[in-house]
C-alpha positions as CSV (number, residue, x, y, z in Angstrom):
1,X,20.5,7.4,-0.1
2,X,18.0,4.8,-0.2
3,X,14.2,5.2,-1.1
4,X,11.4,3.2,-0.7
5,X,10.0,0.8,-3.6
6,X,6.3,1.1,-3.0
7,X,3.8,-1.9,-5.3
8,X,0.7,-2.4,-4.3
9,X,-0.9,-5.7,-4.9
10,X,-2.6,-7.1,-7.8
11,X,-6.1,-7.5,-8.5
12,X,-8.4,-9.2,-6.4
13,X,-12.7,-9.9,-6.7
14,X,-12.9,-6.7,-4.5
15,X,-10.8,-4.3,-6.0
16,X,-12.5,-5.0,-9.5
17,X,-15.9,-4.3,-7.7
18,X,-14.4,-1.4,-5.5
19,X,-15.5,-3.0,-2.4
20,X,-13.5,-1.8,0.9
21,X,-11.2,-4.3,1.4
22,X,-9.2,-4.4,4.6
23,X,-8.1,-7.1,7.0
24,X,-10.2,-9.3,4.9
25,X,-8.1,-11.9,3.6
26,X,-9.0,-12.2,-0.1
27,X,-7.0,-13.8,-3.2
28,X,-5.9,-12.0,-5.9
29,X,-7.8,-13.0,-9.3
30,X,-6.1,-14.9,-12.1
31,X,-5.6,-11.4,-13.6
32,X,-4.5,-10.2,-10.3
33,X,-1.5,-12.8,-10.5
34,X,-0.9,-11.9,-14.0
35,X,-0.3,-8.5,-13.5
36,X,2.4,-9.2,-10.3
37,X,3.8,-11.0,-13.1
38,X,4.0,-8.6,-15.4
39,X,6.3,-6.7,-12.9
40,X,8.7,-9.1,-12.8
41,X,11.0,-7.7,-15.5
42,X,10.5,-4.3,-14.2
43,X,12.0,-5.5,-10.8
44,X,14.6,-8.5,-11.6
45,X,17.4,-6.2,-11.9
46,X,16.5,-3.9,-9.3
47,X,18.9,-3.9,-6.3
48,X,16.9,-3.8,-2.8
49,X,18.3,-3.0,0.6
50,X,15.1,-4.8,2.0
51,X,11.9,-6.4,1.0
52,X,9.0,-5.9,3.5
53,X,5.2,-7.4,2.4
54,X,1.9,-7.1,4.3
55,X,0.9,-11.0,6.1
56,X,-1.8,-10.8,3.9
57,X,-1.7,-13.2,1.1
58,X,-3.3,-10.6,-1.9
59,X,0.0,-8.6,-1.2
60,X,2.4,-11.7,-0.2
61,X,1.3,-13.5,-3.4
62,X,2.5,-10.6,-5.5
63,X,5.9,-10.2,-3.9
64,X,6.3,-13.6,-4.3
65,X,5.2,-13.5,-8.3
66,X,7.3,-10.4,-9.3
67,X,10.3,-12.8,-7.6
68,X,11.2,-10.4,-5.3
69,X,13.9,-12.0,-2.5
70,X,14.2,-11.7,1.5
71,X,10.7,-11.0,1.7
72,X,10.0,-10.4,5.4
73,X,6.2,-9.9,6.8
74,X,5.6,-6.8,8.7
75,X,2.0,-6.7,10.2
76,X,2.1,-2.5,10.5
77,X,1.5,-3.1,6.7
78,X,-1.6,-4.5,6.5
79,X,-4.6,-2.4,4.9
80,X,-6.8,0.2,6.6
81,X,-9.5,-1.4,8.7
82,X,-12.6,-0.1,7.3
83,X,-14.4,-1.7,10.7
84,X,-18.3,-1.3,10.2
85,X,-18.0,-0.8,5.8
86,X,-15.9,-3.6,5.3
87,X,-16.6,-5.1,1.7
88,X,-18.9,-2.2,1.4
89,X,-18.9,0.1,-1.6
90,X,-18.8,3.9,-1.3
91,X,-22.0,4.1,-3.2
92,X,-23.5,1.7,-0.8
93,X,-22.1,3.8,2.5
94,X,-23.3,6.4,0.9
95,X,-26.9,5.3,0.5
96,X,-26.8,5.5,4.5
97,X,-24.2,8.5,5.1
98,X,-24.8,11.1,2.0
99,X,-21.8,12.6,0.5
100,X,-19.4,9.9,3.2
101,X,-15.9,9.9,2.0
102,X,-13.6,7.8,4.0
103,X,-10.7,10.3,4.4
104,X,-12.5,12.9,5.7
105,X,-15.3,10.9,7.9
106,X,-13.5,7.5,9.0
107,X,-15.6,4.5,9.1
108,X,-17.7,3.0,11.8
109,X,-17.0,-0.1,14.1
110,X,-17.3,-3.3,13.1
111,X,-17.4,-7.2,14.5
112,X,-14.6,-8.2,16.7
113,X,-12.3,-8.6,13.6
114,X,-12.7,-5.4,12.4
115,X,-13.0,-3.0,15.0
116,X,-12.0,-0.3,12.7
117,X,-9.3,2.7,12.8
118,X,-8.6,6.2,11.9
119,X,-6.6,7.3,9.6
120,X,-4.5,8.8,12.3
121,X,-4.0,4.9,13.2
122,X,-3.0,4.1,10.4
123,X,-0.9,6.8,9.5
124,X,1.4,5.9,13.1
125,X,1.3,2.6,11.7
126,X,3.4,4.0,8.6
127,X,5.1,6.1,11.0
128,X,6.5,3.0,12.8
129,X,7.5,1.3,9.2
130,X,9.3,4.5,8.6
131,X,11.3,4.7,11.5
132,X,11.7,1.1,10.8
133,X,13.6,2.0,7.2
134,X,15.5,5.1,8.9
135,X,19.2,3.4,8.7
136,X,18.2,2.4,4.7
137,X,16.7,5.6,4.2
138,X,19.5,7.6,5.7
139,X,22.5,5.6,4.1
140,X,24.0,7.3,1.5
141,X,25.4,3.9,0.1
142,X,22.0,2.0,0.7
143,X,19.6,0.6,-1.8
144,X,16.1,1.2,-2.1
145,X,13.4,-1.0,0.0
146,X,10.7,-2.1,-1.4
147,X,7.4,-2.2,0.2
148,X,4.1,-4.9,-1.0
149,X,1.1,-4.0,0.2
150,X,-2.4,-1.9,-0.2
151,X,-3.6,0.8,-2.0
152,X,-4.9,3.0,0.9
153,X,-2.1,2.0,3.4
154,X,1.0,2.9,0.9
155,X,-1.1,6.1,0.3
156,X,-0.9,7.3,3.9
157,X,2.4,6.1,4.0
158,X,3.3,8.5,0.9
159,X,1.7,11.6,2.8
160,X,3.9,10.4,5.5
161,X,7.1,10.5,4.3
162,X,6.1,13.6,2.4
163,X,5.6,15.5,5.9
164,X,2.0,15.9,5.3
165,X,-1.0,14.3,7.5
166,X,-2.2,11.0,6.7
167,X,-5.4,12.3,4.9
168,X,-3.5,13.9,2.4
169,X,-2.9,10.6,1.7
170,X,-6.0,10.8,-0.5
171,X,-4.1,12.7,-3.2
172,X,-2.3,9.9,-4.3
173,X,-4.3,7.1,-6.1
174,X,-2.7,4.2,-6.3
175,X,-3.6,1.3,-8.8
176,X,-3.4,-2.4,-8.5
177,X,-0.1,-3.7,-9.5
178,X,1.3,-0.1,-10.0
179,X,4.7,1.1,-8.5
180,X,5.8,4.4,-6.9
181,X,8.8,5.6,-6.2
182,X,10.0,8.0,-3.4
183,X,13.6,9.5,-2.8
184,X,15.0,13.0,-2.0
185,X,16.0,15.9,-3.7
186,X,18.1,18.4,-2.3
187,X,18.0,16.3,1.3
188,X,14.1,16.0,1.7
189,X,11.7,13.4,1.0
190,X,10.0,13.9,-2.9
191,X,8.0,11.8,-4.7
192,X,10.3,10.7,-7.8
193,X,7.3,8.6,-9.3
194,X,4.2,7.2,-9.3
195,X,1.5,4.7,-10.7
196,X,4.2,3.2,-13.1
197,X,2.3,-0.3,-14.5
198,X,3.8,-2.5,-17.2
199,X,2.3,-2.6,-20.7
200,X,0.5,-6.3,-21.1
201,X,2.3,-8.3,-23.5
């Protein structure tokens, strides 16, 4: 049966300086586009069922470096909107909200463009992208999907698929331009591997 593909994207100025980074709209770095490219070996003779990438362009950009084909946009994969701590630091929350950690406390409303969610809304987002993948993921002849997108989002989506709530989807760190893999083993959903990143040449 097929599995899902997950790669998060590549560097970007605010993943280096761990800033929350959400709906906002940032580039990846030079490194950043460098390390998508690095995965393109790892990928070019991978067969897909599907190729779905988050609209924005940090995560479009690296589907479109590894060389990845058929990629469609699906907005239910855009990142976590951190509403009210957007481009903030946990340090810097924290200075306000001792001991804050975002999957157990949420975030905070922000401006009109980040009005913020739970992690139960984004977890029903990765529900919907699920049920989305259901005929690939319960073909026995399909190929794997591949998902492009963000570090906390393919997270949730992991805990997810796993049957677990979305906060569990803290236990699975996720790096920039790293791959995951998740299949089945004996019938259910396992996670067959994780955080795989390329040496650099």
């Amino acid at each position: 049966m097929g599995g899902l593909l997950l790669i998060r994207h590549g560097q970007t100025e605010w993943s280096t300086a761990r800033r929350h980074t959400g709906l906002t709209d940032v580039p990846l770095t030079e490194e950043g586009e460098e390390q998508a490219r690095r995965l393109r070996p790892l990928l070019a003779s991978y067969p897909l069922s599907r190729v779905l990438a988050s609209p924005l362009q940090r995560a479009l950009r690296t589907a479109e470096l590894i060389g990845l084909e058929g990629i469609e946009t699906d907005p239910d994969l855009k990142e976590w909107d951190y509403g009210g701590y957007e481009g903030r630091t946990t340090a810097e929350v924290q200075q306000e909200r001792p001991g804050w950690y975002v999957w157990r406390d949420g975030v905070v409303p922000g401006d009109a463009d980040h009005p913020g969610e739970s992690v139960e809304q984004v977890g029903a987002r990765a529900d919907r992208v699920l049920e989305r993948l259901r005929p690939i993921l319960d073909d026995p002849d399909a190929h794997d999907a591949a998902l492009v997108a963000h570090g906390h989002f393919l997270r949730v989506l992991t805990a997810r698929r796993l049957g677990l709530p979305p906060d569990r989807g803290a236990l699975f760190r996720l790096e920039t331009a790293a791959t995951a893999r998740l299949g089945r083993e004996h019938g259910r959903p396992v996670l067959t591997d994780w955080n795989a990143v390329p040496q650099r040449r």
